[in-house]
TORPA-684374 format. One record per atom (N, C-alpha, C): x, y, z; residue number from 0; residue in three letters. Coordinates in pm, 1 decimal, always signed. Example, Ala and Ser with C-alpha at 12.3 -4.5 7.8 and 13.67 -1.06 7.14 Angstrom:
<recs>
REC         X         Y         Z  seq  type
REC   +1319.0    -569.0    +780.0    0   ALA
REC   +1230.0    -450.0    +780.0    0   ALA
REC   +1320.0    -330.0    +780.0    0   ALA
REC   +1285.0    -225.0    +708.0    1   SER
REC   +1367.0    -106.0    +714.0    1   SER
REC   +1290.0      +3.0    +787.0    1   SER
</recs>
This chain:
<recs>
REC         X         Y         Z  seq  type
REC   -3756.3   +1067.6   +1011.8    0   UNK
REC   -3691.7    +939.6    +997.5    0   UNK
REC   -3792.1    +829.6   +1030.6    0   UNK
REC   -3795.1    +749.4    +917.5    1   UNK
REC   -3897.8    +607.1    +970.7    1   UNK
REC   -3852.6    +502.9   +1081.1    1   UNK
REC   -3705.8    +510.5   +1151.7    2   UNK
REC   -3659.2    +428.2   +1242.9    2   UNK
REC   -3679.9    +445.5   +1366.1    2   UNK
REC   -3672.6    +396.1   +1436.8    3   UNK
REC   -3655.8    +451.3   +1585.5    3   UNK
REC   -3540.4    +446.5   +1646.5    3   UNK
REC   -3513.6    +565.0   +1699.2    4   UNK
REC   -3308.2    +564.2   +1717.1    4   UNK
REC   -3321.0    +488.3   +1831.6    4   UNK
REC   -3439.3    +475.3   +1941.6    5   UNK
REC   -3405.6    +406.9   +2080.8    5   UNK
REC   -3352.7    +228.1   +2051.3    5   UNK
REC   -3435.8    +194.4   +1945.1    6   UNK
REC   -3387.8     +79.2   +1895.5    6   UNK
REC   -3261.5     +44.1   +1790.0    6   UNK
REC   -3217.6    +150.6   +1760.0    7   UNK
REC   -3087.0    +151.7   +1608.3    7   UNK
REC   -2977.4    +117.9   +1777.7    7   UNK
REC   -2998.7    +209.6   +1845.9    8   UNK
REC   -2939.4    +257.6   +1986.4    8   UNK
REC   -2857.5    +125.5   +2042.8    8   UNK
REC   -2955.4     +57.6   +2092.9    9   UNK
REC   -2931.7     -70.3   +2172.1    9   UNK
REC   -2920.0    -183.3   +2036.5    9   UNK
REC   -2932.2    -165.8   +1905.5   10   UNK
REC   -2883.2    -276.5   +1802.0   10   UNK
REC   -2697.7    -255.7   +1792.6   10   UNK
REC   -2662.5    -161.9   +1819.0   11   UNK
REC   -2533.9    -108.8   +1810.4   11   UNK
REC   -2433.1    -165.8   +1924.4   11   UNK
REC   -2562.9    -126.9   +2040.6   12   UNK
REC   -2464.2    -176.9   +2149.3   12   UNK
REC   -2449.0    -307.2   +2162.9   12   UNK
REC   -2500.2    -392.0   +2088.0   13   UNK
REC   -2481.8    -545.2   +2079.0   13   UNK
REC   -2395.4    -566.5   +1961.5   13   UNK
REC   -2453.3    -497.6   +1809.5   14   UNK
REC   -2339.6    -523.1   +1735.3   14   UNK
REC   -2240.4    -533.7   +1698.6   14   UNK
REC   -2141.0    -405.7   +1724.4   15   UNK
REC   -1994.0    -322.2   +1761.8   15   UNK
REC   -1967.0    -407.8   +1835.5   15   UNK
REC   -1977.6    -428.3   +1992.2   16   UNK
REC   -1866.0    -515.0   +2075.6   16   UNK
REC   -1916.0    -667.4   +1998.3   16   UNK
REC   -2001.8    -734.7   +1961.5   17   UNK
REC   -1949.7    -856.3   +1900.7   17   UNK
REC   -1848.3    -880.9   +1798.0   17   UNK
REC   -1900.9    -788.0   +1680.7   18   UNK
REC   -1846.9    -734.9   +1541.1   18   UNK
REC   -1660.2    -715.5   +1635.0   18   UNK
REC   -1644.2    -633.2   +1746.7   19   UNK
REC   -1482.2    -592.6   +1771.3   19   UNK
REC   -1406.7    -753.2   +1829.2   19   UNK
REC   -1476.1    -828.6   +1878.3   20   UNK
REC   -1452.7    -980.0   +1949.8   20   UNK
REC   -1444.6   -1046.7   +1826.7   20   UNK
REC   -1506.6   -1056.9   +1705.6   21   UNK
REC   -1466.0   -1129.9   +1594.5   21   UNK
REC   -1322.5   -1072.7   +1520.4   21   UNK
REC   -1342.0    -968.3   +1519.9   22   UNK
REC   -1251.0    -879.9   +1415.1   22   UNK
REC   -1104.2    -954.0   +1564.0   22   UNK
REC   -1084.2    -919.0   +1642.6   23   UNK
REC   -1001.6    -986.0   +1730.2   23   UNK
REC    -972.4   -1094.4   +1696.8   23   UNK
REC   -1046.6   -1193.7   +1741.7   24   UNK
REC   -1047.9   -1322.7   +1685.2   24   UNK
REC    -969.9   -1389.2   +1610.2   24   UNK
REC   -1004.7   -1330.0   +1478.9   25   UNK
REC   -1008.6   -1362.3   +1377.4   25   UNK
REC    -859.5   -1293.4   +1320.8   25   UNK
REC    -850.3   -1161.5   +1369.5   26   UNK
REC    -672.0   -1127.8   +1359.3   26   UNK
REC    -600.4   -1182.6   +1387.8   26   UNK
REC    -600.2   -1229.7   +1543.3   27   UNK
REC    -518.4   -1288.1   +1642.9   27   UNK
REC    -477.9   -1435.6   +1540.9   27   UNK
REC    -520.6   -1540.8   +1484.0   28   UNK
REC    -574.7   -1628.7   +1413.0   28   UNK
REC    -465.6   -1644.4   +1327.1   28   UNK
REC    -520.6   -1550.2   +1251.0   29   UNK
REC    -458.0   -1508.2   +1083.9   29   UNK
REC    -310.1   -1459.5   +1146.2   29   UNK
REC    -299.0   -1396.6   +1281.8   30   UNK
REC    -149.8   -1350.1   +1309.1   30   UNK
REC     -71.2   -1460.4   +1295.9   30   UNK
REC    -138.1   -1561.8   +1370.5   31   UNK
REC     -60.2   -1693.6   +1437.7   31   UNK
REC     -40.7   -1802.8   +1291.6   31   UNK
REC     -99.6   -1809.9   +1183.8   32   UNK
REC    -130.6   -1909.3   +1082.0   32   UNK
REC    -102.2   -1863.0    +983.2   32   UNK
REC    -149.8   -1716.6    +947.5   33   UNK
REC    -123.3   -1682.3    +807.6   33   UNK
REC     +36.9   -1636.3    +759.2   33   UNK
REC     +61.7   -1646.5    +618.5   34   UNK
REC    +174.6   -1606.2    +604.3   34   UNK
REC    +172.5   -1430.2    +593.0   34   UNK
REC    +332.5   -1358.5    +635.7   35   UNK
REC    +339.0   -1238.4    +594.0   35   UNK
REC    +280.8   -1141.2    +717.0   35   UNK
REC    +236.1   -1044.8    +694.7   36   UNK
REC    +178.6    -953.8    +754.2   36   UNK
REC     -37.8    -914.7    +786.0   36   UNK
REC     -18.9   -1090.7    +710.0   37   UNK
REC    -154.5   -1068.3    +675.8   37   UNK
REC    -285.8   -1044.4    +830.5   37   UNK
REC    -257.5   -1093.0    +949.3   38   UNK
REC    -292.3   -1073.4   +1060.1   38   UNK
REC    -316.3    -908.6   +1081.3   38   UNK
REC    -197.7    -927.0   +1097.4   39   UNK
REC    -124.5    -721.4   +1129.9   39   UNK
REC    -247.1    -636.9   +1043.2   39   UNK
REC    -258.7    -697.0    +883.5   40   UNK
REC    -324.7    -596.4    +834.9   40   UNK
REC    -516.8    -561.4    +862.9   40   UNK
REC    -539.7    -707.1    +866.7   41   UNK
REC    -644.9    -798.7    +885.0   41   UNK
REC    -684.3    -632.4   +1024.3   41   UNK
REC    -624.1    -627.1   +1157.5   42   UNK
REC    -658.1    -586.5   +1274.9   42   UNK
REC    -693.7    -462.4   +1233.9   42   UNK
REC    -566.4    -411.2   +1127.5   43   UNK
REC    -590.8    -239.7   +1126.9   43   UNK
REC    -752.3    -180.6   +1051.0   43   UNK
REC    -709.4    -329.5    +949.3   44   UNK
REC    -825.8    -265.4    +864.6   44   UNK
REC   -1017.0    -256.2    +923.6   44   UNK
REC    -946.4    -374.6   +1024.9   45   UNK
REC   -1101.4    -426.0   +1092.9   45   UNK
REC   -1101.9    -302.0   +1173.1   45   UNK
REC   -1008.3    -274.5   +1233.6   46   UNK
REC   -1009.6    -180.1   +1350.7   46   UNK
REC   -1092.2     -40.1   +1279.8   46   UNK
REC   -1012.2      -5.2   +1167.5   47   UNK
REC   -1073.2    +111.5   +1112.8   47   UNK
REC   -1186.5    +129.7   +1050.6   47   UNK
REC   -1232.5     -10.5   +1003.9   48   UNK
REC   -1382.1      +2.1   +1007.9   48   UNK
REC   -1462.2      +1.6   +1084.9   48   UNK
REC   -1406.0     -70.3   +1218.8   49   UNK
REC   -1531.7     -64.5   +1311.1   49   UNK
REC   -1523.9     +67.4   +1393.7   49   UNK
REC   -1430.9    +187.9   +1362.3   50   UNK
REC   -1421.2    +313.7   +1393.2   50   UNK
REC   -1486.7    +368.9   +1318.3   50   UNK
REC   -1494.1    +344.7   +1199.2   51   UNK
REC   -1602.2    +406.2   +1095.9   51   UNK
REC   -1750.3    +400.5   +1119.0   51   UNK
REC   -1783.2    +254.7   +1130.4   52   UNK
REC   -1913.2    +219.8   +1165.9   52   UNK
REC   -1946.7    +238.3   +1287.3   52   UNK
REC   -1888.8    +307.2   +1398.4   53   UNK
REC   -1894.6    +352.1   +1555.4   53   UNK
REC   -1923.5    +480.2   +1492.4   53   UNK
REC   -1847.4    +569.6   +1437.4   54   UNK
REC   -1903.3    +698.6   +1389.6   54   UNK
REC   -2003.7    +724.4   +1281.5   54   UNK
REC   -2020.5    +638.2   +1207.6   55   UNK
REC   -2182.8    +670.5   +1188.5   55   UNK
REC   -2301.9    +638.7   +1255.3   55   UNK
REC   -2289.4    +491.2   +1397.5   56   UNK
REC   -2369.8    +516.7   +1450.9   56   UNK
REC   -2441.4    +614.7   +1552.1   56   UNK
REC   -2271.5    +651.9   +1549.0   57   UNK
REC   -2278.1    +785.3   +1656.9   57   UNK
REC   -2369.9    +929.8   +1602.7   57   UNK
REC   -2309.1    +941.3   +1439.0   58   UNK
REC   -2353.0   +1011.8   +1395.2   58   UNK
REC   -2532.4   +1030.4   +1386.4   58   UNK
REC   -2592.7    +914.0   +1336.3   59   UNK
REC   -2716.9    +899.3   +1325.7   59   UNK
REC   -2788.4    +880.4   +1437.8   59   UNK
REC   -2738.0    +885.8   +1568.2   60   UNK
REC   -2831.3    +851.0   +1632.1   60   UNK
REC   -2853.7    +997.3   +1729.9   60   UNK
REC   -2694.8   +1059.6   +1745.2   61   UNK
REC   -2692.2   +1191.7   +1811.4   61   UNK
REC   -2795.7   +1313.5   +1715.8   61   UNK
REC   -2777.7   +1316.2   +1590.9   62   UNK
REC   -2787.9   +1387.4   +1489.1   62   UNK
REC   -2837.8   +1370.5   +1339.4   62   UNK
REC   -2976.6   +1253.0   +1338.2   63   UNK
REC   -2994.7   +1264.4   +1196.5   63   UNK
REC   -3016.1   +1313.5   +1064.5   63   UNK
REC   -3050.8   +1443.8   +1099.3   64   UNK
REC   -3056.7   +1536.5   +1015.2   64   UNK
REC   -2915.1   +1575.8    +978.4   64   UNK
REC   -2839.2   +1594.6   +1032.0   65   UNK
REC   -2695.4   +1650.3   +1006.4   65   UNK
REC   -2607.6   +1510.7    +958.3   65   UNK
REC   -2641.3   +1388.0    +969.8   66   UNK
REC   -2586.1   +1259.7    +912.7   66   UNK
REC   -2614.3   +1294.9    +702.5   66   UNK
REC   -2487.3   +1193.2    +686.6   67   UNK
REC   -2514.1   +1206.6    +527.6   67   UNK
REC   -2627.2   +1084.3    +469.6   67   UNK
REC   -2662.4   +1092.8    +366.5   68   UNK
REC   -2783.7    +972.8    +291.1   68   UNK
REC   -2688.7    +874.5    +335.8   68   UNK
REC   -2524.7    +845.8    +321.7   69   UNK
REC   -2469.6    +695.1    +355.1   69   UNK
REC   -2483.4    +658.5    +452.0   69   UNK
REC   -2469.1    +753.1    +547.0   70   UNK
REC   -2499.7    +738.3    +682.4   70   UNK
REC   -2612.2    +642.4    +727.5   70   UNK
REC   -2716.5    +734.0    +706.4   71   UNK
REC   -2824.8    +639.8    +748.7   71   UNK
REC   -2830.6    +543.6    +644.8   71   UNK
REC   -2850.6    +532.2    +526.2   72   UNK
REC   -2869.6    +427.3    +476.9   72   UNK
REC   -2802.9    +315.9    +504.9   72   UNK
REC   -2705.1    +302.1    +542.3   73   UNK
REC   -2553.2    +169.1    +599.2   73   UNK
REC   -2632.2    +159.6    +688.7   73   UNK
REC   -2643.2    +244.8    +802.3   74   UNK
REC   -2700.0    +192.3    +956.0   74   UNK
REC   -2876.8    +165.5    +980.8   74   UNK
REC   -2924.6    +179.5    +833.1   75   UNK
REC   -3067.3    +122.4    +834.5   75   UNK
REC   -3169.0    +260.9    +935.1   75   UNK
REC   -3116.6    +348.9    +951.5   76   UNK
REC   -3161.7    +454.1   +1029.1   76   UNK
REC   -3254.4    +603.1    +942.4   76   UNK
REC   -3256.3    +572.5    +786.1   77   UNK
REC   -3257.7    +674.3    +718.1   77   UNK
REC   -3415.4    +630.5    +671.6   77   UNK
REC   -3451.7    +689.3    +616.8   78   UNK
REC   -3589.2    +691.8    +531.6   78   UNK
REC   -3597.4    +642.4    +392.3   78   UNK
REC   -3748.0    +568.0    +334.5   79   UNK
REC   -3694.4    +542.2    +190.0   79   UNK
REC   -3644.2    +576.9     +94.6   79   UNK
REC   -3599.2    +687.0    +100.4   80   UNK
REC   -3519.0    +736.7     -11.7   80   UNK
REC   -3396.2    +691.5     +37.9   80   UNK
REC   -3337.0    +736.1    +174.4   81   UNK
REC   -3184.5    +708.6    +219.7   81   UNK
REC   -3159.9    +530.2    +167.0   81   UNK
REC   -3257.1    +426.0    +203.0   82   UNK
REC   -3218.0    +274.3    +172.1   82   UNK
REC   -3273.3    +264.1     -13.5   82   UNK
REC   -3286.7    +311.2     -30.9   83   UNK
REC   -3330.2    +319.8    -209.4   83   UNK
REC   -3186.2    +338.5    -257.6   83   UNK
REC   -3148.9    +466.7    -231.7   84   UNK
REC   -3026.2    +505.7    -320.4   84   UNK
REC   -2926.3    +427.8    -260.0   84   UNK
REC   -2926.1    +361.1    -119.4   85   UNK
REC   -2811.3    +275.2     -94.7   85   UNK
REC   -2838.3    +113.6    -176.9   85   UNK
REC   -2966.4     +85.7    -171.1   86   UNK
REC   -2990.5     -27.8    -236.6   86   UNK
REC   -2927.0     -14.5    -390.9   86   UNK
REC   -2996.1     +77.0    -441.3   87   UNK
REC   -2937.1    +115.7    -633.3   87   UNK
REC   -2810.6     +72.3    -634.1   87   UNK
REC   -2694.6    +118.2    -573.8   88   UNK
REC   -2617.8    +174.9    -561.8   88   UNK
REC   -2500.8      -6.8    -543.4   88   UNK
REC   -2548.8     -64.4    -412.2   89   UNK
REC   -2503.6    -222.8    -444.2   89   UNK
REC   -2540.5    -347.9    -559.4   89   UNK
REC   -2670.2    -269.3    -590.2   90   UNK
REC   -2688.9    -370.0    -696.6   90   UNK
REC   -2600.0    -353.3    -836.6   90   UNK
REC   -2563.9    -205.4    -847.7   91   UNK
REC   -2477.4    -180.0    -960.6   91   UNK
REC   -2333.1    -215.8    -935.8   91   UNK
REC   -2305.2    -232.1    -815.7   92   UNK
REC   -2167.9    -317.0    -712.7   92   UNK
REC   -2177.3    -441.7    -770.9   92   UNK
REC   -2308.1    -477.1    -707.8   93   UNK
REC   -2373.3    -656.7    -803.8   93   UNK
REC   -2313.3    -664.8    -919.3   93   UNK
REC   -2358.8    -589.6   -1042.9   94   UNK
REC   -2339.8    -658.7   -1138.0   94   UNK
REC   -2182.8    -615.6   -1237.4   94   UNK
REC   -2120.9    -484.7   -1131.4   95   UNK
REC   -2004.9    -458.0   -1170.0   95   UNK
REC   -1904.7    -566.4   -1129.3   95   UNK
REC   -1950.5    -701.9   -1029.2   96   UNK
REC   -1868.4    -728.7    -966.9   96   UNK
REC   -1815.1    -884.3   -1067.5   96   UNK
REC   -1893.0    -889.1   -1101.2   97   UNK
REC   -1877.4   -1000.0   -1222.4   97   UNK
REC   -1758.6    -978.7   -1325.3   97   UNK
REC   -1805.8    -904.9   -1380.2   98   UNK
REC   -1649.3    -851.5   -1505.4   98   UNK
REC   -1506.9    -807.5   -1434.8   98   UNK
REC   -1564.8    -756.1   -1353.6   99   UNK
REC   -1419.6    -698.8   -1306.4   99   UNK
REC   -1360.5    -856.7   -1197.9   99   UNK
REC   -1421.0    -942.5   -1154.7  100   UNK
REC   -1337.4   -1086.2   -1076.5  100   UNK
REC   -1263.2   -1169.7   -1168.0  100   UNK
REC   -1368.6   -1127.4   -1337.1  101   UNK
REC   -1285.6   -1195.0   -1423.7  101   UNK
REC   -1198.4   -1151.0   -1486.2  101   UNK
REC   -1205.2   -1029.4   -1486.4  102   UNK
REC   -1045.7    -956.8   -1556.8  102   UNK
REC    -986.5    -985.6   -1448.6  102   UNK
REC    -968.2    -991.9   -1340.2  103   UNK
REC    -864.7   -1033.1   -1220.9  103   UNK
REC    -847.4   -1168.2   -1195.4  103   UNK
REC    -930.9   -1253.0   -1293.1  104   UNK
REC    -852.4   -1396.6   -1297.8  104   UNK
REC    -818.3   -1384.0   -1474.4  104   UNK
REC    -806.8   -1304.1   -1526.7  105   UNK
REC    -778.0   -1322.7   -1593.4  105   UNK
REC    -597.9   -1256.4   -1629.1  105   UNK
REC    -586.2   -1182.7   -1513.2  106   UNK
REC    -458.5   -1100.8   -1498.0  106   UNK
REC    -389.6   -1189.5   -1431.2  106   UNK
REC    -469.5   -1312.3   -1324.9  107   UNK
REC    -379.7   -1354.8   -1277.5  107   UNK
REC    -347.0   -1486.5   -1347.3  107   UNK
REC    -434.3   -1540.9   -1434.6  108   UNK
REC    -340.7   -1650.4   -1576.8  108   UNK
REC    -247.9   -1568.3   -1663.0  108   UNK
REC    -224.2   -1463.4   -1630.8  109   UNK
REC    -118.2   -1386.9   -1710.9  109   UNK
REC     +15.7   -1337.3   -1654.5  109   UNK
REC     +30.3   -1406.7   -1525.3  110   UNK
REC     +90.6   -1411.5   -1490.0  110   UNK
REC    +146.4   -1252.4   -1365.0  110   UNK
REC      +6.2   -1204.2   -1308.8  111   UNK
REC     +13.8   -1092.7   -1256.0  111   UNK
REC     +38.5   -1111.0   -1110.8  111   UNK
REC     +96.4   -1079.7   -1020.0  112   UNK
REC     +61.6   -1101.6    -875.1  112   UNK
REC      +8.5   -1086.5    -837.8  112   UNK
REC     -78.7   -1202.3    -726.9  113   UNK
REC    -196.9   -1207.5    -669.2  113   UNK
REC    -194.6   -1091.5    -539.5  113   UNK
REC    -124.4   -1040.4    -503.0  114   UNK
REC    -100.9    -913.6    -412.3  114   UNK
REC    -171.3    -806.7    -464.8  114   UNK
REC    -111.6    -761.0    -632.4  115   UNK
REC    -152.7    -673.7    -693.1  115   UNK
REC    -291.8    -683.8    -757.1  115   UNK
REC    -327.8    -784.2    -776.2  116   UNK
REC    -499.2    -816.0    -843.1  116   UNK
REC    -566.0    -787.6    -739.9  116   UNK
REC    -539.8    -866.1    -652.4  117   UNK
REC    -672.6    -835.5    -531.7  117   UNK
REC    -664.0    -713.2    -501.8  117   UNK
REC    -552.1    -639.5    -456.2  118   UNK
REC    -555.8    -523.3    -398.8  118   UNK
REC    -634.1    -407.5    -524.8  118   UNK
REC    -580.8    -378.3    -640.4  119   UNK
REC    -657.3    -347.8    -767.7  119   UNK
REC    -821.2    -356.0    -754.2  119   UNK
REC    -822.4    -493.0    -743.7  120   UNK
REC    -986.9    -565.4    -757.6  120   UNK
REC   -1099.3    -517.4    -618.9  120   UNK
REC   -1003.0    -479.2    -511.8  121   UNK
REC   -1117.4    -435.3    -420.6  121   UNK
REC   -1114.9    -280.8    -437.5  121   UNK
REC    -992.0    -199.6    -474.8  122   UNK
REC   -1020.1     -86.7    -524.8  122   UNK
REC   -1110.8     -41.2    -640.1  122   UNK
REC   -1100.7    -105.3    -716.3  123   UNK
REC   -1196.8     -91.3    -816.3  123   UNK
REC   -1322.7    -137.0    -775.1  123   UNK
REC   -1393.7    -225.0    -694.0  124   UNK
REC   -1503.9    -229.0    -634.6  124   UNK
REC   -1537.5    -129.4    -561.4  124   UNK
REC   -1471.2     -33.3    -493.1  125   UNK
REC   -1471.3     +44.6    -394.8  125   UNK
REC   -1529.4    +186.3    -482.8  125   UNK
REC   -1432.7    +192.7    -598.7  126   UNK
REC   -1480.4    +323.7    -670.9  126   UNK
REC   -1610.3    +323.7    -733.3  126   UNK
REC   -1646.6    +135.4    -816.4  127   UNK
REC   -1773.5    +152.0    -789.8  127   UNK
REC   -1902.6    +184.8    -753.0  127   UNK
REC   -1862.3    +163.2    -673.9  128   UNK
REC   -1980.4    +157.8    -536.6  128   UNK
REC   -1962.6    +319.4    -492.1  128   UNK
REC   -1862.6    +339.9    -495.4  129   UNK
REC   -1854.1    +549.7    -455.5  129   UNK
REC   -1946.9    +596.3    -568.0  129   UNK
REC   -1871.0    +576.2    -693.7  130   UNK
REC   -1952.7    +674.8    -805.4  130   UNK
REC   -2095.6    +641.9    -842.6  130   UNK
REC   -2129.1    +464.0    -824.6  131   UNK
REC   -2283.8    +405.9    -799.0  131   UNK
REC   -2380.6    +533.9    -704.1  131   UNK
REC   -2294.9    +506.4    -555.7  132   UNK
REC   -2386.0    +614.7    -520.7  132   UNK
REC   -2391.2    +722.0    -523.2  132   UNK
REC   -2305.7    +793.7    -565.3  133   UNK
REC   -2282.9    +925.7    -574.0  133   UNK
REC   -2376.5   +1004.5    -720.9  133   UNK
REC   -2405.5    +896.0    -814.5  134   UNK
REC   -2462.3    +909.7    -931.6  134   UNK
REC   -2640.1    +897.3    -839.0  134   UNK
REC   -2676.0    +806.7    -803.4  135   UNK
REC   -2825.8    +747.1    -748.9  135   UNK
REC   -2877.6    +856.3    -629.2  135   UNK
REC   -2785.2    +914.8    -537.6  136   UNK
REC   -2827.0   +1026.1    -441.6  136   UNK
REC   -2847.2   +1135.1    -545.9  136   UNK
REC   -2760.3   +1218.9    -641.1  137   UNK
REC   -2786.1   +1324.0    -708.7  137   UNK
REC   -2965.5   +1314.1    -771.6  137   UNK
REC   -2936.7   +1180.8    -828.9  138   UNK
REC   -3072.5   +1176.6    -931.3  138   UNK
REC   -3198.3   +1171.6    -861.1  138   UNK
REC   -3177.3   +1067.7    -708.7  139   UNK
REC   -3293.1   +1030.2    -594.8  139   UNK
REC   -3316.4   +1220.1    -595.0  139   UNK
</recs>
């Protein structure tokens, strides 16, 4: 690995508890102001990412060899191949992300609900970006 875990180490322990004080924040916020459930969802989803991103730092730093290419590549811990195929992989996010914002304004001059577009529109970014990298690790 070209990183040094003593330093990924102590970038974590600063990042995570700021990153969990915003995600707070910023729920608490949206609880008090926004309409609906949008707070409520705002916490879970933050919450479960920053459980995600706690377990891959965990992962990469206990165990890099046994971490996956996303692994390190997200947490900057992997080698050039691991940030190559993660790089490929957003830029095809990049330019998928264009057509698909406009079919989702274009669903929503058609009278679609904005609940259902967005929610659609980040799923479909999401599969993107799965099959982006999942195509760029095979070939790397």
């Amino acid at each position: 690995m070209s990183t040094d875990l003593r330093t990924a180490r102590r970038r974590y322990l600063v990042v995570l508890p700021v990153a969990l004080a915003l995600v707070v924040a910023v729920g608490l916020l949206l609880r008090d102001r926004a309409p609906g459930g949008m707070g409520d969802g705002f916490l879970v989803g933050g919450g479960l990412a920053l459980v995600a991103c706690a377990a891959m730092a965990w992962r990469t730093t206990r165990g890099p060899g046994r971490a996956t290419t996303f692994e390190r590549g997200w947490t900057q811990t992997g080698d050039e191949r691991d940030d190559a195929v993660l790089t490929r992989a957003l830029a095809v996010l990049g330019l998928a992300s264009l057509p698909l914002t406009g079919l989702a304004g274009v669903a929503l001059g058609l009278g679609a609900r904005p609940e259902v577009v967005v929610t659609l529109l980040l799923a479909a970014e999401a599969a993107v970006l799965v099959a982006a990298f999942v195509v760029h690790d095979r070939r790397g």
